[in-house]
C-alpha positions as CSV (number, residue, x, y, z in Angstrom):
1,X,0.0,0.0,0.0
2,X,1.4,3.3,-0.9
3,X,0.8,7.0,1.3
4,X,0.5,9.7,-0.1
5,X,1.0,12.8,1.1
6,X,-2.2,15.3,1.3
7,X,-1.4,19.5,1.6
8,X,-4.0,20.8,4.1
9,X,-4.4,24.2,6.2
10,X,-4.8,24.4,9.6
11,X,-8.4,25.9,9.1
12,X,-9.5,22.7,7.2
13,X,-8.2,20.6,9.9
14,X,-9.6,22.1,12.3
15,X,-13.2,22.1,10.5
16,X,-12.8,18.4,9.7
17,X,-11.5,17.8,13.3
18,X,-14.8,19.4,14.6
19,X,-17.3,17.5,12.5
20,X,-15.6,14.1,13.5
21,X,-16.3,15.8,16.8
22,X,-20.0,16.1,16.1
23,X,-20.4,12.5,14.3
24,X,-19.1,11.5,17.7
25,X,-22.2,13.3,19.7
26,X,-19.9,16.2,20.6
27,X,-21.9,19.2,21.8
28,X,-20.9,23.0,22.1
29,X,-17.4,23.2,19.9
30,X,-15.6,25.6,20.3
31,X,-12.7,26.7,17.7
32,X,-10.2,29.3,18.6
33,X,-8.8,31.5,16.0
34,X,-5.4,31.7,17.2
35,X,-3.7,32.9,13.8
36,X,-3.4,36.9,15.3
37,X,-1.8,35.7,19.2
38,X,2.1,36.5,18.5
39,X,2.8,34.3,21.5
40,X,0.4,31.3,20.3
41,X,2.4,28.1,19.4
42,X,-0.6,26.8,18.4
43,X,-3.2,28.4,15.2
44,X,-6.6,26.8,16.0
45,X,-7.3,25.5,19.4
């Protein structure tokens, strides 16, 4: 079986991370937009 490698933002993963979330009977998600924070080692949280 061969990988392959797949480009994706942090924005999508976050999005796709949150609706695997809600297929899992998650309830009030909450992303935070942390793309501005200078001190942030993070960009969505």
């Amino acid at each position: 079986m061969e990988l392959t490698k797949v480009s994706i933002d942090s924005e999508q993963l976050s999005q796709a991370v949150a609706h695997g979330m809600q297929e899992k009977k998650a309830s009030d998600i909450v992303i935070m937009d942390l793309r501005n924070v200078k001190s942030a080692v993070t960009d969505f949280l």
